[in-house]
ZAROKOL-146076 format. One record per atom (N, C-alpha, C): residue in one letter; x, y, z. Coordinates in steps of 0.2 Angstrom, whole numbers, padded with zeros to 4 digits, always signed. Layout:
AXYZ;...
This chain:
X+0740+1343+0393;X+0734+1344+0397;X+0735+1341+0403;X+0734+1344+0408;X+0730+1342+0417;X+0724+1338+0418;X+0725+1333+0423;X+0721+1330+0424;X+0713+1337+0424;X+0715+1340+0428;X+0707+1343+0428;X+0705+1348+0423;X+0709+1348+0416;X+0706+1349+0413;X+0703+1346+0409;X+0705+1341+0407;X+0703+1334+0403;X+0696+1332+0407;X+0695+1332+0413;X+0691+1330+0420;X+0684+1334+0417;X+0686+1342+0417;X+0683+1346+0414;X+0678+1346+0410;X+0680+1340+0404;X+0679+1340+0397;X+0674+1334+0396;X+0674+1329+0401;X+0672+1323+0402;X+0665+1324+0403;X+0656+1322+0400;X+0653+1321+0402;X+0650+1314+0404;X+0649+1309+0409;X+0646+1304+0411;X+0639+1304+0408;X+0638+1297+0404;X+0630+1295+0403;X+0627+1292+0405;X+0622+1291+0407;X+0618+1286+0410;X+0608+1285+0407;X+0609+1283+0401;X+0603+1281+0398;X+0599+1276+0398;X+0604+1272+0401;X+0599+1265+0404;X+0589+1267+0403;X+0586+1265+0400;X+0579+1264+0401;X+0578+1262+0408;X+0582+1256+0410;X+0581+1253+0417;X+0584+1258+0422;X+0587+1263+0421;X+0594+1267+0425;X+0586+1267+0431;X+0589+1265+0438;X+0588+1269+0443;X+0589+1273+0446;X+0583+1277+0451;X+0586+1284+0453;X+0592+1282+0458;X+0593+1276+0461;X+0603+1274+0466;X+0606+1277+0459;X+0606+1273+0455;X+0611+1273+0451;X+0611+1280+0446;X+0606+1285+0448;X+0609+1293+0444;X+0612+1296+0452;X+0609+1294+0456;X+0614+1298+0462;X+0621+1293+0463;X+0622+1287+0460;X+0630+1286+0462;X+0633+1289+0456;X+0630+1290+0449;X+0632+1295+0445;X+0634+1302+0447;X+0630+1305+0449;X+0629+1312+0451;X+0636+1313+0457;X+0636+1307+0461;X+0642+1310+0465;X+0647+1305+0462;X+0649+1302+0458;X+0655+1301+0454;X+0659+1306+0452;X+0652+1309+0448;X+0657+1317+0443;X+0658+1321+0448;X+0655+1320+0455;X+0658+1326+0461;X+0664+1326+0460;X+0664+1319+0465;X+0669+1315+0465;X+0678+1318+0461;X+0674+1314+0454;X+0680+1316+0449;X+0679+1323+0443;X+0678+1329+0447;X+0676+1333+0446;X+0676+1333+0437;X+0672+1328+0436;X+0669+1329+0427;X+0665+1336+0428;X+0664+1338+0419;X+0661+1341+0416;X+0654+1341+0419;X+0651+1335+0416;X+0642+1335+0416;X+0642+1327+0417;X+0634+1328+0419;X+0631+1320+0418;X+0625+1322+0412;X+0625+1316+0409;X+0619+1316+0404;X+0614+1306+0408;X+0608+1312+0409;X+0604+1308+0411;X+0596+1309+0406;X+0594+1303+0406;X+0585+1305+0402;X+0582+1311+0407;X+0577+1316+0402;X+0572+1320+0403;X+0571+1318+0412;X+0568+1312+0412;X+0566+1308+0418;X+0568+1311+0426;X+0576+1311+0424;X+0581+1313+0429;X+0584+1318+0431;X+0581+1322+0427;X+0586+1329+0426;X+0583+1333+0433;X+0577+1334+0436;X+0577+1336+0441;X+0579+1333+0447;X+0581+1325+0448;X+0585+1323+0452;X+0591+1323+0453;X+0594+1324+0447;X+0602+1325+0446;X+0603+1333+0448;X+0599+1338+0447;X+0599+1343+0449;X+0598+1345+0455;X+0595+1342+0461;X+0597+1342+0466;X+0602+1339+0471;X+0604+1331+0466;X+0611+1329+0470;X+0618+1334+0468;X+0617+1337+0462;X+0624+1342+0459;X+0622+1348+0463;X+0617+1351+0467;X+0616+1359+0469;X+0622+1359+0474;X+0624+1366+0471;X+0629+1366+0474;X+0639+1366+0474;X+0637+1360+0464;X+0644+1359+0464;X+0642+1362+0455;X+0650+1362+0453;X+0650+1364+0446;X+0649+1359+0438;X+0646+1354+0442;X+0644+1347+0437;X+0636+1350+0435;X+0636+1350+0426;X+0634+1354+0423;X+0627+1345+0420;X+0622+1349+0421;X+0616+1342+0419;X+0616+1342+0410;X+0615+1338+0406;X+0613+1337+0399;X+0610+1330+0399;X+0605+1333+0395;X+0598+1327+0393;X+0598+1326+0385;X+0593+1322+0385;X+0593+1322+0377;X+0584+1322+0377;X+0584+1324+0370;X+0575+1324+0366;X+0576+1319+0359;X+0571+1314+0363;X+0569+1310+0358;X+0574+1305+0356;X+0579+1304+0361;X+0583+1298+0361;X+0578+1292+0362;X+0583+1286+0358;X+0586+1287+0354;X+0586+1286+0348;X+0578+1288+0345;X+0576+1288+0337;X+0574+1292+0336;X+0571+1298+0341;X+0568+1304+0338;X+0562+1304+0337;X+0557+1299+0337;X+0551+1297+0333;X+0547+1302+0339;X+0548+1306+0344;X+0544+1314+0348;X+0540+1317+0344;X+0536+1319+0347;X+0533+1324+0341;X+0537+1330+0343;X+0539+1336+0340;X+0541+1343+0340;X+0536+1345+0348;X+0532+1343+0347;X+0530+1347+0356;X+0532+1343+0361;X+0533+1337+0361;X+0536+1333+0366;X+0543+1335+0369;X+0545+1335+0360;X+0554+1338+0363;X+0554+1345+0367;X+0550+1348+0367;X+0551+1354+0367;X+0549+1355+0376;X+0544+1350+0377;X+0542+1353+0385;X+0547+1348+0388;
């Protein structure tokens, strides 16, 4: 395997409770950067990671109900 496709395969996470929005935008141009897959950031962030990525091929992934689940089914959902 090539670097870029291993590159490819990689997504960065950044789930800090405390994560700041500096800190999903030096995330978000990291994986520019080293053309990773994706970033996985909380619900929180997903529209600000989606405008630092507009543009390039780094793919957003969140999570629901991290990281015990205790959401209710409507919570996950919106």
């Amino acid at each position: 395997m090539d670097r870029k496709t291993v590159a490819a395969a990689i997504e960065s996470t950044l789930l800090k409770p405390e994560a700041s929005s500096a800190q999903i935008q030096a995330l978000c141009d990291e994986a520019i950067a080293l053309s990773l897959g994706g970033v996985c950031v909380s619900p929180y962030f997903v529209k600000e990671a989606r405008r630092r990525l507009e543009g390039h091929s780094v793919r957003i992934v969140s999570v629901a109900g991290f990281p015990l689940g205790y959401n209710h089914t409507s919570g996950k959902v919106e």
